[in-house]
C-alpha positions in Angstrom: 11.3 34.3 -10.6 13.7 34.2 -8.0 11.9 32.0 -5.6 12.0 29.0 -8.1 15.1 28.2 -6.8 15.0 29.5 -3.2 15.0 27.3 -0.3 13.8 29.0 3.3 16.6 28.8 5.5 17.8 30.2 9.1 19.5 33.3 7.2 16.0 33.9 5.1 14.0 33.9 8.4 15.9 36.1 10.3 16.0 39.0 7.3 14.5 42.0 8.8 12.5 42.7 6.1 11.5 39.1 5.5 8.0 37.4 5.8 6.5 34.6 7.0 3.8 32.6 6.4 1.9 30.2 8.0 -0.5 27.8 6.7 -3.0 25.8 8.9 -4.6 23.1 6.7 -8.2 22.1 7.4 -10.6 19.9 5.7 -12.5 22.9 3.2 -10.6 25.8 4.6 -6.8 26.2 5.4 -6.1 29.0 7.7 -3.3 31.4 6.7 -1.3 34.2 8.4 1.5 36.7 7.1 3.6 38.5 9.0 6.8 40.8 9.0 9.8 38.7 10.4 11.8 42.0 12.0 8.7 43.5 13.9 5.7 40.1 14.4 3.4 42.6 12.9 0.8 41.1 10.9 0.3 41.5 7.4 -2.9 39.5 6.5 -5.3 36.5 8.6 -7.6 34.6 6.4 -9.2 31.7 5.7 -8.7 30.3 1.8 -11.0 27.6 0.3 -9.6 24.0 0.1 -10.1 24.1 -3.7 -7.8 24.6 -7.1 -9.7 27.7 -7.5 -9.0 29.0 -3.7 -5.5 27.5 -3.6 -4.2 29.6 -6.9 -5.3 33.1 -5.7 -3.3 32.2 -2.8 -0.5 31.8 -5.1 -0.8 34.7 -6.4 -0.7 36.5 -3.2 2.5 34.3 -2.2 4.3 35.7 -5.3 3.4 39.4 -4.6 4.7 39.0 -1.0 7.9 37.6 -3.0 8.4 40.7 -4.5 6.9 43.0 -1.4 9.6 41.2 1.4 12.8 41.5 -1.4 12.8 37.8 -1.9 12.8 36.9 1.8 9.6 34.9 2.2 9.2 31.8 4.3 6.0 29.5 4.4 5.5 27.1 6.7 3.0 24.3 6.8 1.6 22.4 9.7 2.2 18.5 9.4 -1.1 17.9 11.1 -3.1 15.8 8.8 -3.1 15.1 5.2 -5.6 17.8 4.2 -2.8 20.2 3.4 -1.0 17.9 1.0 -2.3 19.2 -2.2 -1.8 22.7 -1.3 2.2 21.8 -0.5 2.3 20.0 -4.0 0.8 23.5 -5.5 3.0 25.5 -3.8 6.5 23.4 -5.0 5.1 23.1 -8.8 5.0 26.8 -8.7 8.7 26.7 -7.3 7.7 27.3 -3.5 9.6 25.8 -1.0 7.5 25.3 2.0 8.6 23.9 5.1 7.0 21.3 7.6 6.6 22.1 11.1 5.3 19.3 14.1 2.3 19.9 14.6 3.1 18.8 18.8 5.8 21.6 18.5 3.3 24.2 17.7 1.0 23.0 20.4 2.7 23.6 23.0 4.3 26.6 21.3 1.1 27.9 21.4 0.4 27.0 25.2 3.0 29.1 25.9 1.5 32.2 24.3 -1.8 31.1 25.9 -3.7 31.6 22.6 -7.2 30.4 22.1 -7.7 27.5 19.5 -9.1 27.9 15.9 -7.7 28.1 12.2 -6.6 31.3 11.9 -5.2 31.5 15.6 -3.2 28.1 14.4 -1.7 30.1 11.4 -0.5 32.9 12.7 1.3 30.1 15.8 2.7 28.2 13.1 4.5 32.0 11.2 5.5 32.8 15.4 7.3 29.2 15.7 9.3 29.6 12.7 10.5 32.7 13.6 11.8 32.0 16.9 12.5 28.3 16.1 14.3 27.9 12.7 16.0 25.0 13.5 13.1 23.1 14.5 11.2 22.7 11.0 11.5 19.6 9.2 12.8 20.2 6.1 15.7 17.8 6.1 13.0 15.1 7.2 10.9 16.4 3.4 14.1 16.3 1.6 15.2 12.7 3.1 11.9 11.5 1.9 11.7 13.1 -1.4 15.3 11.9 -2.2 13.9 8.1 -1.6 13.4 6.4 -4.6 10.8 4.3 -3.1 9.1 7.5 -1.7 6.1 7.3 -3.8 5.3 3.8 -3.3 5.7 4.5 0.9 3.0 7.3 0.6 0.6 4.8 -1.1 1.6 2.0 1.9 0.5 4.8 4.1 -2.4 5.5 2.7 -3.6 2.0 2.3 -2.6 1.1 5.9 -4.7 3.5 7.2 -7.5 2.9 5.2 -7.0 -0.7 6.3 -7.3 0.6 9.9 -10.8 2.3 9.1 -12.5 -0.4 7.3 -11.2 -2.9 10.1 -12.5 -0.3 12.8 -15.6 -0.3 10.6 -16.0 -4.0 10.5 -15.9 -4.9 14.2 -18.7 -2.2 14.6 -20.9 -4.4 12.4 -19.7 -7.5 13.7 -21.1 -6.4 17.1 -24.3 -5.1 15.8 -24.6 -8.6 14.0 -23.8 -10.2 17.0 -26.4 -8.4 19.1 -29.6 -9.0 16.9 -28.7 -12.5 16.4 -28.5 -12.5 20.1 -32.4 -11.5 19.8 -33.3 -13.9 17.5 -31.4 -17.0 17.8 -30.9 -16.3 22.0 -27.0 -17.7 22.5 -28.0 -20.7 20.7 -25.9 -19.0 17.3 -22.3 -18.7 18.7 -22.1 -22.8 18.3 -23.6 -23.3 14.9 -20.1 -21.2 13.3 -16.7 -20.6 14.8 -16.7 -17.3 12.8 -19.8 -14.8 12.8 -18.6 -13.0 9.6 -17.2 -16.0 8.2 -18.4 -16.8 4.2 -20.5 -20.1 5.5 -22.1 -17.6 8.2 -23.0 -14.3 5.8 -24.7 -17.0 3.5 -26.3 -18.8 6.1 -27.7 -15.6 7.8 -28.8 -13.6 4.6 -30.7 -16.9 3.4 -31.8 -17.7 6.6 -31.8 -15.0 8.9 -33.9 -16.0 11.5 -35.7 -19.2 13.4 -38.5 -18.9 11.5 -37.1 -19.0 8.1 -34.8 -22.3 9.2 -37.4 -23.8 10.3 -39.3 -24.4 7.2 -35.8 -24.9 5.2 -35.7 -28.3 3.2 -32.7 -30.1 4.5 -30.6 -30.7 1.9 -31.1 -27.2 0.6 -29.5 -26.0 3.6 -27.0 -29.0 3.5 -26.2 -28.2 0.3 -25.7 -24.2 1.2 -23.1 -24.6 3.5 -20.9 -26.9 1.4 -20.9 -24.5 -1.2 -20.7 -20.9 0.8 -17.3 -23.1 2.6 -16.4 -23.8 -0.3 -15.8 -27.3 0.6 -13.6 -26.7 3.4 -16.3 -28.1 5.3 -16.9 -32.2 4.7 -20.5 -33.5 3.6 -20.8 -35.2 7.0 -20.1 -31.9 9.3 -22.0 -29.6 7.2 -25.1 -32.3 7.6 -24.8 -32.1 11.6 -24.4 -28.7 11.1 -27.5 -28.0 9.3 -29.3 -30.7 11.8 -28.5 -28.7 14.6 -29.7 -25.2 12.8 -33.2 -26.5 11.8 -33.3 -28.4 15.1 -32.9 -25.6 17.1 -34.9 -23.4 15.4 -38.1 -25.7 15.1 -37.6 -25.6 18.9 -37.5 -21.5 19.1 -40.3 -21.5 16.6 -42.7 -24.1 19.0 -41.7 -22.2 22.4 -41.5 -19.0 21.2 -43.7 -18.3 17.8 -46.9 -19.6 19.5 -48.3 -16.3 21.0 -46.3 -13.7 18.5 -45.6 -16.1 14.9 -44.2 -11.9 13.6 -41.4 -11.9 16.4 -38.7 -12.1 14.0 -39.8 -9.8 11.2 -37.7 -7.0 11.9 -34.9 -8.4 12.7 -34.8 -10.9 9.9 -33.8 -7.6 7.4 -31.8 -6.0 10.1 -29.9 -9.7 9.9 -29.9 -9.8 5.8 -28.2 -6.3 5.8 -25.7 -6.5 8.1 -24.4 -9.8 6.6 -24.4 -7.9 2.9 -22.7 -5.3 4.9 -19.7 -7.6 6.2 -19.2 -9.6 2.9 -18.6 -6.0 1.3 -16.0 -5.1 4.1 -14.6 -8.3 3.5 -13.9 -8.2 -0.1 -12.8 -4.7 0.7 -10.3 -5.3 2.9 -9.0 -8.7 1.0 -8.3 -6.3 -1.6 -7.0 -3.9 0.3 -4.1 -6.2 1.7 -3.3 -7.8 -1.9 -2.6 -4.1 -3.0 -0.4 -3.9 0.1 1.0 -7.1 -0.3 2.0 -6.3 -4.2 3.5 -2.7 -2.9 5.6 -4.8 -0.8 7.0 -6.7 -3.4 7.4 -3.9 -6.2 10.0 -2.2 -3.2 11.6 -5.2 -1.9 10.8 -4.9 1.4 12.8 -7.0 3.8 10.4 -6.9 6.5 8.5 -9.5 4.7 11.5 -12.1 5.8 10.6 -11.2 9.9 8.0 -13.9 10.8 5.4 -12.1 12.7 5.2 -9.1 10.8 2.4 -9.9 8.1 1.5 -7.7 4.9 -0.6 -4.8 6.8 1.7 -4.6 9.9 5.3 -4.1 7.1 2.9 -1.7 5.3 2.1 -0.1 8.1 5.7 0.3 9.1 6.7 1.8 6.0 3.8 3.9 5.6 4.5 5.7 8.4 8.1 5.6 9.2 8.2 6.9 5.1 11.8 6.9 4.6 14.3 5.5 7.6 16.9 7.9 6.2 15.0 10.3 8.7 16.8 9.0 11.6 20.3 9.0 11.9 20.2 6.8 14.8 17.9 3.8 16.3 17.5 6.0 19.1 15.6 8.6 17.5 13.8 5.5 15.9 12.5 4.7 18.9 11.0 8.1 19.6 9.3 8.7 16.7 7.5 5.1 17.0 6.9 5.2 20.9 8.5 2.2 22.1 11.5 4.4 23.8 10.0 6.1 26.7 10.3 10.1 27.2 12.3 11.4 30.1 10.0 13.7 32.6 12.5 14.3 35.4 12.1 17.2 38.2 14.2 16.9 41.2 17.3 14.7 42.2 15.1 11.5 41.1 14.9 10.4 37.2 12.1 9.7 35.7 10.5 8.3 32.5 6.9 7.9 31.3 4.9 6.8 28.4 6.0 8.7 25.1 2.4 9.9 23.8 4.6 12.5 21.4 4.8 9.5 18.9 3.4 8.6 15.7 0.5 6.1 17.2 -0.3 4.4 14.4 3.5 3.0 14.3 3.5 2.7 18.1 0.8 0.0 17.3 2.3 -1.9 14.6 4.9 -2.4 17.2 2.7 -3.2 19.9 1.5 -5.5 17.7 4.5 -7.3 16.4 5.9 -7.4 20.3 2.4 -9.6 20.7 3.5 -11.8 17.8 6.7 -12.4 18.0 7.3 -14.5 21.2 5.5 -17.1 19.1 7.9 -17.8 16.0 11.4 -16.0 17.4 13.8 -18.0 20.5 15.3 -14.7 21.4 12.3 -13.0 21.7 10.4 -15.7 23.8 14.1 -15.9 25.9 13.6 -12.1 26.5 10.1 -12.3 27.6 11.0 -15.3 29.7 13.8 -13.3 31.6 11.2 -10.1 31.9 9.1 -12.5 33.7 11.8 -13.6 35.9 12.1 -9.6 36.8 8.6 -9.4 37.8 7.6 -7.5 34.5 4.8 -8.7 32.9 1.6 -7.4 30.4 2.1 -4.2 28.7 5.2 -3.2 30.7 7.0 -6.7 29.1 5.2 -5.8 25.7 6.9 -2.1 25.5 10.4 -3.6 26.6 10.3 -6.5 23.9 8.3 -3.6 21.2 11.9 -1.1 21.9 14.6 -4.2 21.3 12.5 -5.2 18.2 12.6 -1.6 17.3 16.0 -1.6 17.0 16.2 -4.5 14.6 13.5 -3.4 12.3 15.7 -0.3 12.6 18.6 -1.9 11.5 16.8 -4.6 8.8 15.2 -1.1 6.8 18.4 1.0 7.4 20.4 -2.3 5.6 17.9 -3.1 3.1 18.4 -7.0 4.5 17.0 -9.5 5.9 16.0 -10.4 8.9 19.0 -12.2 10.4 19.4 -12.8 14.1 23.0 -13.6 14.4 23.9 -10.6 11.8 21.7 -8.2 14.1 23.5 -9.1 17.7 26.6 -8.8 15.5 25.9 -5.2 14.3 23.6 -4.3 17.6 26.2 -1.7 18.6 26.1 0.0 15.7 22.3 -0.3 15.1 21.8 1.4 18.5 
């Protein structure tokens, strides 16, 4: 077929006889719509299933457009989420060579038509923007990424980092929850007995003995002896025997005070209590094996953001996982956009102006944020920056974004020359780098 070979391009979308598709993907449905290039009249506006049955009649459709437009057909895919992955792997197996448009792009694309929002309205925006925009598709950005040699172990960083993010996200909701019903059954009296609430001497201590009640009738050195091993000895005899006397002591307290008239009180909350802990030892282990994966990634690919002190396993996976491959930016400039830590210019008038870049990737925006917070502590020039900030009169977030761009531009310049982090080689090369 001819298309095996074919690669969409500025000439291809301005045939008069071409068409153009575009694809919406959704979680079970992906919206599609076709349309002649020369005239924006519209061929077809569907919805096809998110399945290996749904996906191959579209196929077949594709390839009878193929042959119905001469050879001229473009498709274009939305880079919104990762639901339309599978369906862009389909398409190149069967010699396709879709392009990726920003999904922000489209947007406001679409603002300006003033069209209502939904799937097939998306599409058929998507087919619009690559006819009047060309240029603006990413297909350099896909090809920069394929041609990586790493590329497959970055999509896997990406994926763990974010499912990193959700399990963490998930484990401060429990965490609160624990900390409210323990709040009900111990009063404030809890937040002293361990400096850690999900901790693996807490979880033990709270699924064996959940409530007042239960400590109460606890034989001492059981509940001596419990702590020792749940610390796994990081906890001396001595502490975990004061420990344990100020449990059961405060409990037989609660129990005398507050079990006389109602000896059920903690009933229900003592398996509200049991769950929740089973609940945060399984996020722990989860995420503990979550971050060794990330941590062995990191080493299969070299990474030298390993050598910047601040950055730890999840925040370098994080930052390769979404930046993908830095061949995507020719400069530490454009860098700085993508990742939000260069603010966006929104000037009217005779007076500049520049406000908070929100047309970033966020999850990489954080992972800066993050390492800005960090690094004052272990790097001179960092803390020396922050320090002259100060002296400005810029301090919180506004300092944090500052110090976030310059460290942008040396994570820039540590991924761009596979190296190591090296302060005197960085001020050295900063020119370049920016």
């Amino acid at each position: 077929m001819k298309h095996a070979n074919e690669k969409p391009s500025t000439t291809a979308v301005s045939a008069s006889t071409g068409i153009v598709v575009g694809i919406d993907p959704g979680l079970d449905k992906h919206g599609i719509a076709a349309m002649w290039i020369g005239s924006c009249v519209r061929l077809e506006r569907r919805m096809i299933d998110n399945t290996i049955a749904g996906m191959t009649r579209f196929v077949e459709q594709l390839k009878e457009w193929h042959q119905q437009s001469g050879g001229h057909l473009t498709i274009a895919i939305e880079e919104a989420t990762a639901y339309g992955e599978a369906l862009t792997c389909l398409l190149r197996g069967e010699g396709f060579q879709p392009v990726v448009v920003c999904a922000l792009k489209v947007a406001r694309f679409k603002e300006v038509l003033g069209a209502d929002a939904n799937d097939l309205v998306d599409a058929e925006a998507v087919a619009r923007f690559v006819m009047v925009q060309p240029d603006l598709t990413r297909a350099p950005a896909q090809e920069a990424i394929q041609a990586d040699p790493n590329a497959c172990e970055y999509h896997w960083l990406r994926q763990l980092s974010r499912r990193h993010g959700r399990w963490t996200k998930n484990h401060t909701a429990v965490c609160n929850e624990l900390h409210a019903v323990l709040r009900l059954a111990w009063l404030a009296d809890y937040q002293r007995f361990f400096s850690h609430i999900d901790g693996a001497a807490a979880l033990t201590m709270w699924q064996q003995y959940p409530t007042p009640a239960e400590a109460a009738q606890a034989n001492r050195d059981d509940l001596v002896a419990l702590i020792r091993k749940a610390s796994c000895g990081r906890i001396n005899l001595e502490g975990c025997a004061k420990k344990a006397c100020d449990i059961q002591g405060t409990a037989r307290v609660m129990v005398l005070a507050l079990g006389k008239q109602n000896p059920n009180r903690w009933s229900a909350w003592a398996e509200d209590i049991r769950m929740l802990g089973r609940h945060l030892e399984y996020l722990n282990a989860g995420l503990k094996q979550i971050r060794k994966r990330i941590e062995a990634l990191l080493e299969s690919i070299k990474s030298p953001l390993v050598s910047f002190k601040g950055i730890g396993p999840v925040t370098a996976g994080a930052i390769h996982g979404e930046t993908l491959s830095i061949e995507r930016f020719a400069t530490a400039d454009r860098f700085a956009r993508y990742n939000g830590t260069a603010p966006r210019a929104d000037s009217s008038g005779r007076k500049p102006k520049q406000v908070k870049n929100r047309r970033c990737n966020k999850r990489l925006r954080q992972a800066f944020m993050q390492l800005a917070l960090n690094a004052p502590r272990y790097h001179v020039a960092s803390k020396a920056y922050q320090k002259h900030l100060v002296s400005c009169g810029i301090i919180g977030g506004a300092a944090r974004v500052r110090l976030a761009r310059r460290l942008s531009d040396i994570i820039f310049a540590m991924l761009r020359d596979n190296r190591k982090y090296d302060l005197e080689y960085y001020m050295t090369h900063k020119k370049s780098a920016a």
